[in-house]
N, C-alpha and C positions, 0 to 999 in steps of 0.2 A: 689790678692786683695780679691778673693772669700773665699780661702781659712784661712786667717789671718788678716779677716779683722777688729778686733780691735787693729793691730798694722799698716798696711800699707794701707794708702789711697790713692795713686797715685804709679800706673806703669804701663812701657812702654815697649818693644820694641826700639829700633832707629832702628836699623839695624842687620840683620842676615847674622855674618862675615862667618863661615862656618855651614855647614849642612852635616855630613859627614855619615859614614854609624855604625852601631853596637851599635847603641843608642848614638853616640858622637854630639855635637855642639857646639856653640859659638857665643854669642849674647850680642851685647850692648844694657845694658837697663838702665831704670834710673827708682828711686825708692823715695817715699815722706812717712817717719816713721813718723805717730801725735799719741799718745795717750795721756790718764790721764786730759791732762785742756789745755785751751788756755795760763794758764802761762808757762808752758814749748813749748819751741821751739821745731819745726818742723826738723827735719833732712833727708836731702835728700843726694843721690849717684847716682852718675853717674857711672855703673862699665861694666865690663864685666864680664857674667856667662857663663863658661866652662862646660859643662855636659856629661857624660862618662860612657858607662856601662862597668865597670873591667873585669867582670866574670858572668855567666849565674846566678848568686845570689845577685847580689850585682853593685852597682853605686853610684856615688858619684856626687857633684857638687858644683861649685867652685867658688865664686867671687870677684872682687878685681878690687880697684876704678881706672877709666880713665877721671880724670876729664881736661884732653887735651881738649875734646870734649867740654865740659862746659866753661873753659875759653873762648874759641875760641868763640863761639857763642854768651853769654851771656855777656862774660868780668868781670863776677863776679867771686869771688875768691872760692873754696870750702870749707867750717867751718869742713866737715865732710869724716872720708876717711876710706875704708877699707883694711886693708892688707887683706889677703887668708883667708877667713871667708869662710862658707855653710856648708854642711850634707853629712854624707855619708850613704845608704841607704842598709840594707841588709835582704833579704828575708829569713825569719826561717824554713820555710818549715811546719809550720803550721797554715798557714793562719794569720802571724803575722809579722811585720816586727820589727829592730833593728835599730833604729836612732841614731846618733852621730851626734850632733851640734857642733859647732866654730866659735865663733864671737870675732874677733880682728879687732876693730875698735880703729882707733882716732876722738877726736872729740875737737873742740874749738869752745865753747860757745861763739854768737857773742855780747848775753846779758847777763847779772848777771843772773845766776837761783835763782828766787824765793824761798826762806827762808825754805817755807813749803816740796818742791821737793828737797832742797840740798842730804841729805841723799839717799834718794831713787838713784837717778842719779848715786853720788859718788860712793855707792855701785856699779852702775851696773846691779840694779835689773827690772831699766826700760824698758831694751833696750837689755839686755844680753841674752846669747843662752838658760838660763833656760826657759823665758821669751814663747823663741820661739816654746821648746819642748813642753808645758806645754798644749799652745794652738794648738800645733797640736795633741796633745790629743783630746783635745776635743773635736776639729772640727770631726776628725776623727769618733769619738765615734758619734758626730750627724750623720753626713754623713750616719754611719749603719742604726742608727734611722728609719732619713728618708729614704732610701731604704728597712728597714723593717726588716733587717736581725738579728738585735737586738730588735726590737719592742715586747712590754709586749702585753699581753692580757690584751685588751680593755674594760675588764669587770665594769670599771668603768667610763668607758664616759657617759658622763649628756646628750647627743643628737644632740650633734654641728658635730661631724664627724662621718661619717658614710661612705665614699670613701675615699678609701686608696688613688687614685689621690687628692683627695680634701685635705687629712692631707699631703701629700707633696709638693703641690702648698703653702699648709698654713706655711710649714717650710720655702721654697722659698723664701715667701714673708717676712718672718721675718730678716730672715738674710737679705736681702735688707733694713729693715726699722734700723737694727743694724750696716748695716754699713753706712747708710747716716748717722746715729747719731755720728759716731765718725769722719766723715767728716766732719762733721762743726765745728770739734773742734780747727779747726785751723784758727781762723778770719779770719787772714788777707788777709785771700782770699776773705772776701766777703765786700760788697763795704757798706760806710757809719760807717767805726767803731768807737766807741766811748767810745775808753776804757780810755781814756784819760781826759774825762768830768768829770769835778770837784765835780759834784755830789754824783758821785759813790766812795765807798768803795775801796780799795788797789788792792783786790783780785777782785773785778768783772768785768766783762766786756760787751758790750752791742754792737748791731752791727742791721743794716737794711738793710735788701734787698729786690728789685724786682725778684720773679722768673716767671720765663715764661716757665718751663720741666714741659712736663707731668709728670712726677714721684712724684712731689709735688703739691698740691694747689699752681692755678697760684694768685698772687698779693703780695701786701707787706707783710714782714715776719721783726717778731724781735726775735732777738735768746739773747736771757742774759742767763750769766753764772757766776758762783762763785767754788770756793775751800776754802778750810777751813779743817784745822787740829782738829781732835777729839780725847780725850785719852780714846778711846775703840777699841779694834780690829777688823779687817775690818770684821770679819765674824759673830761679834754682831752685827754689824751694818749694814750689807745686813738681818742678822734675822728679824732686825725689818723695811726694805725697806719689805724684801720679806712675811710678817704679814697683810694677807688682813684684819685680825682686826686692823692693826694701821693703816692704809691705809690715815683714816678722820683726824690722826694727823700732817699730811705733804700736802698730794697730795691739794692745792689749787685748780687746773684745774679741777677737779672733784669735786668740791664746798667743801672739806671738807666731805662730807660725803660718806655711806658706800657703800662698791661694791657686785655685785652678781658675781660669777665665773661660767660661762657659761660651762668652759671644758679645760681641762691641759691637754698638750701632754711634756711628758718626750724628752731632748733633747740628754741625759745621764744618767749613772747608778747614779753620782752624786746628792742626794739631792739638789735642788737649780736649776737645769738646767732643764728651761722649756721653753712653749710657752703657756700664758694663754689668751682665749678670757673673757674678761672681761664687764658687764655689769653696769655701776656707775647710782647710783639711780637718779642724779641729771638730766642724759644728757638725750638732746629727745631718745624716745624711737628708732628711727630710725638710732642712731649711738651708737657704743660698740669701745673698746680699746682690742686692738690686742699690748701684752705686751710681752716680754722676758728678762728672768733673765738667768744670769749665773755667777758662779764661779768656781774658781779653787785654787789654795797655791798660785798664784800670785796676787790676785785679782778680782773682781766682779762686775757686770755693772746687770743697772735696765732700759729696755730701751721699751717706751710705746706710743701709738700713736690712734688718733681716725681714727677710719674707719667708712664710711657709711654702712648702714646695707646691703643695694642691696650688694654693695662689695665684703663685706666677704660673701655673699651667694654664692656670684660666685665661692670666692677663694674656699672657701669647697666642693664645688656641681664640682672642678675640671677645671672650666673653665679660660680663660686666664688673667691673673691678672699682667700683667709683665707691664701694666701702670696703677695700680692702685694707686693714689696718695696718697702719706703719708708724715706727718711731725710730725718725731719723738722727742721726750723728753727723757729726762733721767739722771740717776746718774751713776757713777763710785764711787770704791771704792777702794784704794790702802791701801797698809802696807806704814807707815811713812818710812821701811828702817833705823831708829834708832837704833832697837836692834840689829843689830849685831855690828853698827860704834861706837855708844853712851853709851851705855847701858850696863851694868855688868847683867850674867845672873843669876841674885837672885831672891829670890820670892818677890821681895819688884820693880821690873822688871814690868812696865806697858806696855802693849801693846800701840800702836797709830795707828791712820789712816788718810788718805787724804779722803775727801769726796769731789768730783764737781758737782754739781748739774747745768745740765741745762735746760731752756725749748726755745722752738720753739712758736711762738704767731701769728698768721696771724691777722696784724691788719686792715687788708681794703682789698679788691678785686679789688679794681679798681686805686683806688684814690692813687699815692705817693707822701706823706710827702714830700713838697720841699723845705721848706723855713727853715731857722735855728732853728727856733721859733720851729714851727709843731715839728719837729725832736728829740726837746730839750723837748715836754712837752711827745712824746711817750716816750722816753727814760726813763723820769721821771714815768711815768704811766707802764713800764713793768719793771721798775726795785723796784719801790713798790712791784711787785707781787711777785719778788726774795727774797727780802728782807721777808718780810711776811713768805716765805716759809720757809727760812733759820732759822727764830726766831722761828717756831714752830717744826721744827726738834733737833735745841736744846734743847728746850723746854721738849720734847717729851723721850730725851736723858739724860736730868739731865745734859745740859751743859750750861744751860743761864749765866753760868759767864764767857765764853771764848770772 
C-alpha cells in the first residue's frame, strides 16, 4: 500500500501458508485495486503470493487467485481473478535493478463502465503491468529523494526546511495525505452516499461521513466528486493544474485567489513531481497547504490539504507527525485511452483526457446532519461548490461548450 499507493488501497495478510528458508514463502493475501474516479469499480483478489529467491541475483514473485477462501466466508462470488501475474526482480550489479511485470487477469464488470473510462479499461491501460512499472518508478525515485541519495542542492529553499529529518518527515506526511486521497475514492465505503440524488449530474457523486481517526479532522465530512472528458492531453492539463498563476482560476477552497509558495522539494528528476508548501492569501494566517503533484506517461494527480501552522512546524523542525490530521483534495488526470482503440494516428489525431476532481469539506464538528432534509440541503450546498469549480476550469480551458 505504501509503496503503490495510487493503485492499491487495501491489503492484507490472512495467513502465512509457508515461510521457508533462501528467501522462499507463501501467503494468502487479499488486495482492494481503486484508482482514477468513483465511477470505475473497485477490484479486489483474494490470491496467494509465492516469493522465491532463484539465484544470488535475482527473485521472482508470484500470484494467483484463491478465491475458495472468499466464497467460503463471504458467499459472494468473485468479478475479479488472477492467473500467474507478479515480477521478477534482477539485481545489475550496479546499483540498479531489472524488473519484468505480468499481469494476467480476468475481470467481469459487475456494472456497465462508464462511457468516459470504456477505452481506458478496454485497453488495459488502467490496471495493466505498464501501469505497475511506471509507478514503481517513481516511487522508487522518491524513496532516493527522500533518503537524500539523490537529493539536489538546496541552494534554493525559500526557509521552510532547513533539517534534513524535517524534509523527510515532510515527504512522510505527504505520501500519507496522497494516499488517503485515493482512498476515498471509492464511496461505497463510506456511509450516507448519495450518488443517486436526483440532483446531481450523471457523473458526480456526493457522500457524508462521520470521522472519529485521529489522521483526519474529527466530525462531519462531505466528499463530492466528478469526472469529465476533456479534449486536451493530460499533460496540458496537469500544466495548467500545476501553474501557481492559474491557481485563482479553479482552486474555489482557497477563495479564488492567489497563493504564495513557501518552498518545493523535488520528489523526482521528472518535472512535475514535487511536494510544495503553499501559502493562499485568503486563509488565516495560521494555516498553509501542504500540496503534491506528480506525473508520469500514465498519468498525474494534484493532491492538496490544509494544515495548521503549529503542524507543519513540527513536521519540519523533525518532530512526530504520524497523527497529524489531514483532509485531503484533489484532481487526477488520465489519457482517455482512445488513441490507440479509436483513433487513426494523423495529425488531424486529438489528444483526450479524463479529469476527476474531488474535494473533502468538514461541514460541522460536532453536530451530524440527521434528518433527510439536513442531508438533502448539505448535499445541495457542497455540490454547488463542485459545480462552480468544474464551470471554471472549463472556463479556464476553453471548454464551456462540453
Amino acid at each position: 500500500m505504501n509503496l503503490f499507493p495510487t493503485i492499491v488501497t487495501k491489503a492484507k495478510t490472512i495467513e502465512v501458508l509457508d515461510s521457508g528458508t533462501w528467501g522462499s514463502s507463501m501467503q494468502l493475501m487479499y488486495e482492494k485495486l481503486h484508482i482514477l474516479s468513483p465511477l470505475v469499480e473497485a477490484r479486489e483478489f483474494f490470491f496467494i503470493r509465492g516469493c522465491r529467491q532463484l539465484d544470488a541475483t535475482t527473485w521472482i514473485m508470484v500470484d494467483i487467485s484463491y478465491d475458495i477462501f472468499n466464497d467460503i466466508h463471504s458467499g459472494v462470488p468473485s468479478y475479479s481473478w488472477k492467473f500467474p501475474s507478479g515480477c521478477a526482480i534482477q539485481d545489475m550489479g550496479n546499483g540498479q535493478s531489472k524488473v519484468t511485470w505480468v499481469e494476467h487477469v480476468q475481470v467481469y464488470e459487475k456494472y456497465q463502465v462508464n462511457h468516459i473510462f470504456r477505452d481506458l479499461l478496454c485497453d488495459c491501460e488502467a490496471y495493466g503491468a505498464k501501469r505497475w512499472i511506471v509507478t514503481l518508478q517513481r516511487m522508487c525515485e522518491r524513496f532516493n529523494f527522500q533518503m537524500g541519495s539523490t537529493y539536489p542542492n538546496r541552494h534554493d529553499s525559500k526557509g521552510v526546511f532547513h533539517d534534513p529529518e524535517g524534509l523527510k518527515n515532510t515527504i512522510q506526511v505527504s505520501q500519507r495525505m496522497v494516499k488517503s486521497f485515493f482512498e476515498i475514492l471509492s464511496m461505497t465505503d463510506n456511509h450516507g452516499d448519495f450518488s443517486i440524488s436526483p440532483q446531481l449530474n450523471r457523473g458526480d457523486r456526493i457522500s457524508i461521513r462521520k470521522n472519529e481517526e485521529t489522521i483526519q479532522p474529527k466530525g462531519v465530512i462531505a466528499i463530492a466528486t466528478t469526472s469529465l472528458w476533456l479534449p486536451l492531453s493530460f499533460q496540458d492539463v496537469f500544466s495548467f493544474f500545476n501553474d501557481d498563476k492559474t491557481r485563482n482560476q479553479w482552486d474555489i477552497l482557497t477563495g479564488g485567489n492567489n497563493v504564495i509558495e513557501l518552498d518545493r522539494v523535488p520528489t523526482g528528476t521528472f518535472p512535475g513531481n514535487n511536494i510544495t508548501i503553499i501559502q493562499p492569501y485568503n486563509m488565516h494566517k495560521e494555516m498553509l497547504l501542504l500540496e503534491e503533484t506528480g506525473i508520469d506517461e500514465m498519468g498525474a494527480f494534484l493532491v492538496y490539504a490544509p494544515i495548521d501552522l503549529r503542524a507543519i512546524n513540527s513536521i519540519v523542525n523533525g518532530g512526530d507527525a504520524t497523527k497529524v490530521p489531514i483532509l485531503p483534495s484533489g484532481i487526477i488526470i488520465s489519457p482517455d485511452g482512445r488513441l490507440s482503440s479509436n483513433r487513426d494516428n494523423t495529425a488531424n489525431a486529438q489528444n483526450g483526457s479524463i479529469l476527476t476532481v474531488t474535494f473533502q469539506i468538514m461541514i460541522c464538528g460536532n453536530n451530524n446532519p440527521t434528518s433527510r432534509q439536513q442531508k438533502m440541503e448539505v448535499v445541495g450546498s457542497v455540490h454547488g461548490v463542485l459545480s462552480a469549480t468544474i464551470l471554471r476550469i472549463k472556463e479556464a480551458l476553453g471548454c464551456s461548450d462540453l
